[in-house]
C-alpha positions in Angstrom: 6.7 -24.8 62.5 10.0 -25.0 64.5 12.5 -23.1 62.2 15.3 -25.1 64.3 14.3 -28.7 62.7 12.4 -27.3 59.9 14.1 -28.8 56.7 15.6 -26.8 54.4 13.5 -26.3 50.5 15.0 -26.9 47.3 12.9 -25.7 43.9 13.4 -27.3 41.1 12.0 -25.4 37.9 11.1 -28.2 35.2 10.6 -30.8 38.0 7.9 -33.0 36.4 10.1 -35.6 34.4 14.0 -36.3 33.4 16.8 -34.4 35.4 14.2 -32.0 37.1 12.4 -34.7 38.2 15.8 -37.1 39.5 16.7 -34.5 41.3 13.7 -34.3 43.6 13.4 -37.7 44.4 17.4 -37.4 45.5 16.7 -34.4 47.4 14.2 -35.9 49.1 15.8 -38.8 50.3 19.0 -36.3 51.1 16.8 -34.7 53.6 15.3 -31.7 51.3 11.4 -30.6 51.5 10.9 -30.4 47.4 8.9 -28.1 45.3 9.1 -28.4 41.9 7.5 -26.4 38.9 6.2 -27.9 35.7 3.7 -26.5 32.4 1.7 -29.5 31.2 2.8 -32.9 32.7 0.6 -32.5 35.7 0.2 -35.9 36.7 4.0 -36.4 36.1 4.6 -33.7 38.9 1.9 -35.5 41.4 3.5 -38.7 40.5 7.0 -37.1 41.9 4.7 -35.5 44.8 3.7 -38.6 45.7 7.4 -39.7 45.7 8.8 -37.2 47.9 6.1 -37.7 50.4 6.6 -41.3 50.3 10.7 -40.4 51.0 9.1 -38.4 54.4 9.3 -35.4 53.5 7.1 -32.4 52.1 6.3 -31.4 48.6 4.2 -28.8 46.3 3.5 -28.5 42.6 3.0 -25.7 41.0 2.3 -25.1 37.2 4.5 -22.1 36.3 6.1 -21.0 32.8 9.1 -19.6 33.8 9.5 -17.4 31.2 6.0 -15.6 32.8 6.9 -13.4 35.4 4.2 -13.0 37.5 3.6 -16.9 37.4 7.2 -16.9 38.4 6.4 -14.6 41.1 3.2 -17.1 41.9 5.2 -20.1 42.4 7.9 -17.9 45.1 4.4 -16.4 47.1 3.9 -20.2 47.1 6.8 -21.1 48.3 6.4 -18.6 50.7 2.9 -19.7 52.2 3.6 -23.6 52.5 7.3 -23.5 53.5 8.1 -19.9 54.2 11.6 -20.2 53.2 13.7 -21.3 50.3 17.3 -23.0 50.3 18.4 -24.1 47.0 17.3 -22.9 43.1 18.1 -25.5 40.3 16.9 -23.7 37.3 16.4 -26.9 35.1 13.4 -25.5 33.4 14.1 -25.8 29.3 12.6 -26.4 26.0 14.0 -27.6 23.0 12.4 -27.7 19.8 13.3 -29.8 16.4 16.6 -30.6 14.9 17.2 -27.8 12.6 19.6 -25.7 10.3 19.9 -22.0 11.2 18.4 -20.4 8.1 15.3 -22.8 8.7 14.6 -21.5 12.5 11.7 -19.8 13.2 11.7 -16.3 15.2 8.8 -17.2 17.5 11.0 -20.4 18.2 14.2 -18.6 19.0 11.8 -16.3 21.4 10.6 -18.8 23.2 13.8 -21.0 23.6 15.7 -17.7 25.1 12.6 -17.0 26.7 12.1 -20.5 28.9 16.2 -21.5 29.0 17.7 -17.9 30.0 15.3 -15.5 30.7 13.4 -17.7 32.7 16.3 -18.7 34.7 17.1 -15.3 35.5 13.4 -14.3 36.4 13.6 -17.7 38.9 17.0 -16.2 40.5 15.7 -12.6 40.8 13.3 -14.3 43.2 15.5 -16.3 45.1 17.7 -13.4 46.1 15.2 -11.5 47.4 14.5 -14.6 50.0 18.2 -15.6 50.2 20.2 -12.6 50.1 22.0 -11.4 53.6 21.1 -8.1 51.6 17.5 -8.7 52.1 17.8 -10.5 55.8 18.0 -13.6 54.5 20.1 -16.6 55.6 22.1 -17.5 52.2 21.6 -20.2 49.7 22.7 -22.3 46.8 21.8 -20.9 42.7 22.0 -24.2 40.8 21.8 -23.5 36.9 21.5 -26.2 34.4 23.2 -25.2 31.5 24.5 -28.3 28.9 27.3 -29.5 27.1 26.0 -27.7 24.3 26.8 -24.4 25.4 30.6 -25.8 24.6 29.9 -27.4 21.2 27.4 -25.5 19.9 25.1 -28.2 18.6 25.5 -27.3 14.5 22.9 -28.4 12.4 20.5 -29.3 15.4 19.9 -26.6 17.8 22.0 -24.0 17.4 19.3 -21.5 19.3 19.4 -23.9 22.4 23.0 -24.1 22.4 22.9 -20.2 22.6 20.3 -19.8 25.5 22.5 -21.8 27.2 25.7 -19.9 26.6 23.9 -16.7 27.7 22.9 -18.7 30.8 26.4 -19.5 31.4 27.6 -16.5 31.3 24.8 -14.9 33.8 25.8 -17.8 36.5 29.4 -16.5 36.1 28.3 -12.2 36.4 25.3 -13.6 39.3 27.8 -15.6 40.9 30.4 -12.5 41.8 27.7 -10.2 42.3 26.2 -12.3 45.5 29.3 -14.1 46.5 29.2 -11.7 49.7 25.8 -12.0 50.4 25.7 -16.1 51.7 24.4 -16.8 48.3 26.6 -19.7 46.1 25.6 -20.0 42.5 27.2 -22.9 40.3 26.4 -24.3 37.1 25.8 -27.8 35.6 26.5 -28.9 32.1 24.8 -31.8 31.3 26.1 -34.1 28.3 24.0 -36.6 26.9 21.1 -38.0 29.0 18.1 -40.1 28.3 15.6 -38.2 29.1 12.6 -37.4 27.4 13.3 -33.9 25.7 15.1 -35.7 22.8 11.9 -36.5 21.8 11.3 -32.8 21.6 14.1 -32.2 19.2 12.3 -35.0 16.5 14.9 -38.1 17.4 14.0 -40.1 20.7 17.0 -42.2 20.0 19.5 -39.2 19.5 21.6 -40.2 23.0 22.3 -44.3 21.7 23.0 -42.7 18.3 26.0 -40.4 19.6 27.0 -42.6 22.2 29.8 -43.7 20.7 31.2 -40.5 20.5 31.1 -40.2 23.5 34.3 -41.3 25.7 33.0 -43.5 28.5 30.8 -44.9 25.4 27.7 -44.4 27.0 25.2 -41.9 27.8 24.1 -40.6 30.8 21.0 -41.1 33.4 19.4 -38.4 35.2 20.5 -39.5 38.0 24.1 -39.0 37.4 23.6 -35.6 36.7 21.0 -34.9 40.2 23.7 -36.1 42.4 25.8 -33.5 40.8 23.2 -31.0 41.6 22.8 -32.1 44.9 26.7 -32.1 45.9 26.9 -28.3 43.8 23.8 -27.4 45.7 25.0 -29.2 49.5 27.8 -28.1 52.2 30.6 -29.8 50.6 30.7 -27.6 48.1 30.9 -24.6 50.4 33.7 -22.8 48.9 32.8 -23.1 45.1 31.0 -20.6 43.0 30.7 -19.6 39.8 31.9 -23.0 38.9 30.7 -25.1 35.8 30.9 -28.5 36.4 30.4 -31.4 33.1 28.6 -34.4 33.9 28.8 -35.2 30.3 31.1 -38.6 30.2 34.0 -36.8 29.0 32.7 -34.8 25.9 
C-alpha cells in the first residue's frame, strides 16, 4: 500500500464495548484505520468491526489480555502484518470488580486489577515505542492512557484497588511522558468521571452513575462519547504541544 495516503492506525485496548468501543467508531469517522483488542465480547468487537468498515475505513480484532505479554506482543505482530504501522495507543483496557471494603478484598483480585489496569498498560506502551519511537526509526506517535476520576478520589468503600491501579497508571503517563518527549512520541492521560457504560455492572450496581449524579456538578453523568472525543483531540494534531497532561472529562468532579 501507498504509505503516502495510507491512513494512520489507532489501537484501542478494551475496544469491544463503552469508552473503548466510542472511541473507534469516532476514529473511524475522523479518518483513523481502527484495531481494537477485547477478552470475551467477541461479537461485541465484530459488531464495532462492522462499524468501522461501514465508516470506510479498515479494522481488526484481536482477543488479547493485556496483562499477557506475549498475547500483548500477538496483537502488535498483528498490527504489524495487516497495517504495518501504528499511530496512536489508547490503553482503555480495565477491569473492575465488586463494590468492596478494603479488609474484605481478595489478593487474586488486587492481582488481577493491577495486572489488567497498569501493568497491562505499560506492557501495551512498551510495544508502541518500539514501532513509534525516532529511537527505533520510527515516525512518532500519540500514548493515550485512560486513567479515571478515581485515581483523584479514591473511591472509599467501593474500589479502593482500582482507584490505586489507576494512580500508579498516572503516575507512569507522567515518568513515560518525559522519557519519550524527544523521541516524536506524545503521551497524555484521560480521567474519566462517571459514564454509563457497562463496567458498573461489574462493580455489583448497574445503576451506580444515576445514583451519584447528583453529586455530580453539571448533574449528570457522562456518555462514552464525551470522553472518545477527548481521546481523539489528546490523541490528534491539535494537541501537538501537550504531554504528560491529564485531562477530566468528569462533569466537574
Amino acid at each position: 500500500m501507498d504509505t503516502i495516503t495510507q491512513a494512520p492506525l489507532i489501537l484501542i485496548t478494551g475496544g469491544s464495548r463503552g469508552v473503548g468501543a466510542a472511541t473507534a467508531r469516532l476514529a473511524a469517522a475522523q479518518g483513523y484505520d481502527v484495531a481494537i483488542s477485547f477478552v470475551s465480547n467477541e461479537a461485541a468487537a465484530v459488531a464495532v468491526a462492522t462499524d468501522v468498515r461501514a465508516a470506510g475505513r479498515r479494522a481488526l480484532t484481536v482477543r488479547a489480555d493485556s496483562a499477557d505479554p506475549e498475547q500483548v506482543a500477538q496483537l502488535f505482530a498483528a498490527i504489524d502484518r495487516e497495517f504495518g504501522r501504528i499511530d496512536v495507543l489508547v490503553n482503555n483496557a480495565a477491569v473492575l470488580a465488586r463494590q468492596s471494603r478494603l479488609e474484605d478484598l481478595g489478593f487474586e483480585r488486587m492481582q488481577r486489577i493491577f495486572a489488567v489496569n497498569t501493568i497491562g498498560a505499560i506492557l501495551c506502551a512498551q510495544q508502541a515505542v518500539k514501532r513509534m519511537s525516532s529511537c527505533h526509526n520510527g515516525r512518532g506517535g500519540s500514548v493515550i492512557n485512560v486513567s479515571s476520576a478515581s485515581a483523584r478520589l479514591g473511591s472509599p468503600g467501593e474500589y479502593v484497588d482500582y482507584a490505586a491501579s489507576k494512580g500508579a497508571l498516572e503516575t507512569f503517563t507522567t515518568g513515560f511522558a518525559k522519557e519519550v518527549a524527544r523521541e516524536g512520541i506524545r503521551v497524555n492521560c484521560i480521567r474519566p468521571g462517571h459514564i454509563y457504560t457497562e463496567m458498573h455492572a461489574s462493580g455489583g450496581e448497574p445503576g451506580r452513575v444515576n445514583r451519584v449524579k447528583d453529586s455530580i456538578p453539571m448533574g449528570r453523568g457522562g456518555q462514552p462519547e464525551e470522553v472518545a472525543r477527548a481521546i481523539l483531540w489528546l490523541a490528534g494534531a491539535e494537541a501537538s504541544f501537550i504531554t504528560g497532561t491529564f485531562l477530566d472529562v468528569t462533569g466537574g468532579k
